[in-house]
N, C-alpha and C positions, 0 to 999 in steps of 0.2 A: 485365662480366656480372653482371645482379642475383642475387638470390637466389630470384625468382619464376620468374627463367630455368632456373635450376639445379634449383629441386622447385617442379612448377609446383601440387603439392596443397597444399603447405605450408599455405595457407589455411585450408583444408575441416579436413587433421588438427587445426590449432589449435583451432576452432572445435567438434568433436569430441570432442577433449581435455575442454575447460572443459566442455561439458555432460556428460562423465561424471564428473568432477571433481563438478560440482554435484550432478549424481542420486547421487554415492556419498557427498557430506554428509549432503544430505537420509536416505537410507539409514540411514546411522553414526548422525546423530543418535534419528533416532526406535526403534534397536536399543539404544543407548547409555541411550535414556531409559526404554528397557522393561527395564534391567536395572537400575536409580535406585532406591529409597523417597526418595520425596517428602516430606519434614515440610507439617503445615498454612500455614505464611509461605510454602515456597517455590512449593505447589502454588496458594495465592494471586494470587502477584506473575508465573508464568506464563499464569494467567485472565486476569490485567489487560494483560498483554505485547502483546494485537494493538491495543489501543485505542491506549495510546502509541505502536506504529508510527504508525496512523493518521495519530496528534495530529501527528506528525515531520513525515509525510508534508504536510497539510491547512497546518499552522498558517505555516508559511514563501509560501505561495503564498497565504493568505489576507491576508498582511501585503504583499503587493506588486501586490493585486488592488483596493485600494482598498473602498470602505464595500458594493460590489454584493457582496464578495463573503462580508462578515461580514453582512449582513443574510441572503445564501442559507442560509449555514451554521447563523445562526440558526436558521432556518425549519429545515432539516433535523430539527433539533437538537429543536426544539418538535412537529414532526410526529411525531418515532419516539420521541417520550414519552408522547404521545397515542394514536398512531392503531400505533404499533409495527410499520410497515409501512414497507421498503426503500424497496418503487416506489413508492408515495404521496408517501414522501419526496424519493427523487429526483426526482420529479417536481414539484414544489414549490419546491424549493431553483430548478431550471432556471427554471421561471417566475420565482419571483423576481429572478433573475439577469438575468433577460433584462427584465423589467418596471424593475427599477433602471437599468441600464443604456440603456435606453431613455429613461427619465426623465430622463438623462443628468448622472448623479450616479457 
C-alpha cells in the first residue's frame, strides 16, 4: 500500500502548505521591514537588489546562448538608455535574436 493510497490529498495539502508558507514570508518580510530604520548604504544596496537578481537570472543563460544572445541583450541594454522604454526594448532585443540567429551565428 503507497502512501497516495492511504491520503489520496496528501498532494493538494503539500502544495497548499508551501504556498502559504510563501504568502506568509512575503507577509513577515514586508511587516518585518515596516518595523527596520533603514540607514542610507542599506536602503541603497536594497534599490540596487532587483537588478542583480536579474543580472543572476540573464547572465548564466546569456553565456550558454551563444553571441545571439549577448548581441540581444546588448540591444536591450542600449535601447532603455535611449528610448527608456520596456516594450521598445523587448522588442528589439527579439528582433535581434531572431535576426542573428537567422544569420546563423
Amino acid at each position: 500500500m503507497t502512501a497516495g493510497e492511504t491520503f489520496p490529498h496528501a498532494p493538494l495539502l503539500a502544495i497548499a502548505g508551501m504556498a502559504l508558507m510563501t504568502y506568509g514570508m512575503r507577509v513577515g518580510g514586508f511587516w518585518l521591514m515596516g518595523r527596520v530604520t533603514l540607514t542610507g548604504r542599506a536602503r541603497r544596496m536594497l534599490e540596487a537588489l532587483p537588478g542583480s537578481v536579474v543580472a543572476a537570472i540573464v547572465l548564466p543563460v546569456m553565456a550558454s546562448s551563444g553571441p545571439a544572445a549577448f548581441l540581444a541583450v546588448g540591444a536591450v541594454v542600449l535601447s532603455m538608455f535611449v528610448r527608456r522604454n520596456e516594450f521598445i526594448a523587448l522588442g528589439l532585443g527579439l528582433a535581434v535574436a531572431i535576426a542573428v540567429r537567422a544569420a546563423g551565428l
